[in-house]
Backbone as a ProteinNet text record, in pm:
[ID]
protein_1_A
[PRIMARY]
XXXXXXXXXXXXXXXXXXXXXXXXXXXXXXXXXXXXXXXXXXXXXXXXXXXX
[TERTIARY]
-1079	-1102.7	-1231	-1343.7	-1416.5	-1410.1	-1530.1	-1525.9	-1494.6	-1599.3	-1591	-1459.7	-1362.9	-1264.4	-1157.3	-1174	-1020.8	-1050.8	-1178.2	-1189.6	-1169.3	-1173.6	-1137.5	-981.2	-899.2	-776.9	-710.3	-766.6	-715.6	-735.5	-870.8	-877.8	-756.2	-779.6	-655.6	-496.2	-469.7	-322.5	-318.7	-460.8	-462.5	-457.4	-490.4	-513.7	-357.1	-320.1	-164.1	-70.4	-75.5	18.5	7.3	-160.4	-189.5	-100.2	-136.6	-109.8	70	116.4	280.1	284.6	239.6	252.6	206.9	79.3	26.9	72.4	78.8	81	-26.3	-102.2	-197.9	-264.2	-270.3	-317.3	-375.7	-298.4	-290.9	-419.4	-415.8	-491	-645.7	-664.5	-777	-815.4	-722.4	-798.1	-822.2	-721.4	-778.3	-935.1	-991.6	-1111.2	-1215	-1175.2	-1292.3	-1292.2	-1196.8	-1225.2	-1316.4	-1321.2	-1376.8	-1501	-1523.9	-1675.6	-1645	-1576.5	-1562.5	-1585.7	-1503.3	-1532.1	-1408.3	-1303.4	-1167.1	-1176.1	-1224.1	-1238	-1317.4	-1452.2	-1506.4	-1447.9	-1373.9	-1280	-1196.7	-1110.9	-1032.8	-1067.4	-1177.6	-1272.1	-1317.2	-1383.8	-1377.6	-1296.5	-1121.4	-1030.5	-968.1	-998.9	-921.6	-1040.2	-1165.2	-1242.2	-1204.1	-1204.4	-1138.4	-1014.4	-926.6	-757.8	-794.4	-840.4	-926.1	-942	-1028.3	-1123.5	-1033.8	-906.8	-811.3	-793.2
2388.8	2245.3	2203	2105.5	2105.3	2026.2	1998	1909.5	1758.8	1742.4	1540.6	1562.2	1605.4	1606.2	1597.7	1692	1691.4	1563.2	1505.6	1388.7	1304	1248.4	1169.5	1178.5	1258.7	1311.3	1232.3	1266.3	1216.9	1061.4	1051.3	870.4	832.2	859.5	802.2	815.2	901.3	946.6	821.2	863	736.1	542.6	569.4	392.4	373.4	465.7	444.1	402.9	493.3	466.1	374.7	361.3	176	115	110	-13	-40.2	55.1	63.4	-19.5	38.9	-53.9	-164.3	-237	-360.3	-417.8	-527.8	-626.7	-651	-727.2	-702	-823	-958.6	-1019.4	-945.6	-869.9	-787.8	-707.2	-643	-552.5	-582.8	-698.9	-746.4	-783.7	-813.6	-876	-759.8	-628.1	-458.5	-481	-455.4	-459.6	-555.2	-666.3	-753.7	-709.3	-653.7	-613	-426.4	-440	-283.4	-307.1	-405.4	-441.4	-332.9	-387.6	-372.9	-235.1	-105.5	8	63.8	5	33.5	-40.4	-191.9	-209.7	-114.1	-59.2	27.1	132.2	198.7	301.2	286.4	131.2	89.7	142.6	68.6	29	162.3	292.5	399.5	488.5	474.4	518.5	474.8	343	323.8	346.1	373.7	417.2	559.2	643.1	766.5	813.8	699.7	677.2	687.3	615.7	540	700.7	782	847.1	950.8	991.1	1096.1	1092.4
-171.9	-193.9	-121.9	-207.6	-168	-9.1	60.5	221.9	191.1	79.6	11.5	-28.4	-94.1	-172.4	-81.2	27.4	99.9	202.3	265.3	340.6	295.1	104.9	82.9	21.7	62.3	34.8	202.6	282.1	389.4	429.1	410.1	394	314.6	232.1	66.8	160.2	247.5	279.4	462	476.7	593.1	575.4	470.8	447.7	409.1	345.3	274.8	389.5	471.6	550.5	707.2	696	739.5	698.9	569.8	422.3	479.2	506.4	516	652.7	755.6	901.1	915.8	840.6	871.1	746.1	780.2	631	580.2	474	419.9	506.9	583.8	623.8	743.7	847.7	958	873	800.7	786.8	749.2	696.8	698.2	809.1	915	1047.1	1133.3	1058.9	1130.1	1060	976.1	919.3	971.8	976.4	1077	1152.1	1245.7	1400.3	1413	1276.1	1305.2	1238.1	1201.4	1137	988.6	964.4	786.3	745.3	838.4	814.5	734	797.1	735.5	618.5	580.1	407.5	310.1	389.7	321.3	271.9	364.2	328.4	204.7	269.7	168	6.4	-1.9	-150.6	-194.4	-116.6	-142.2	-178.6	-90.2	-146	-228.9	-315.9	-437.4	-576.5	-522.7	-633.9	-655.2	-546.8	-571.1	-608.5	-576.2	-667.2	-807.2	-859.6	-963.9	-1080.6	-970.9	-1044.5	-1076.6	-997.2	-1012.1	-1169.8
[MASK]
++++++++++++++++++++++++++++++++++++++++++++++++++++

């Protein structure tokens, strides 16, 4: 498996199970506080959901 493929395999398995512990308000205020790295992710791992 390629390096891009399995990192964004793990983003995708990490945001999920954010997604499960924070509520979605919580989790946007995780993202402001990280300077919008965890939304980026977010938005990356559902383009790559997407692309499956």
């Amino acid at each position: 498996m390629p390096i891009e493929k399995k990192s964004q395999t793990l983003m995708h398995w990490i945001i999920y199970h954010l997604n499960d512990l924070f509520s979605y308000k919580e989790t946007m205020l995780f993202a402001v506080r990280f300077k919008g790295i965890y939304q980026i992710a977010y938005i990356l791992s559902n383009v790559y959901f997407i692309a499956i």
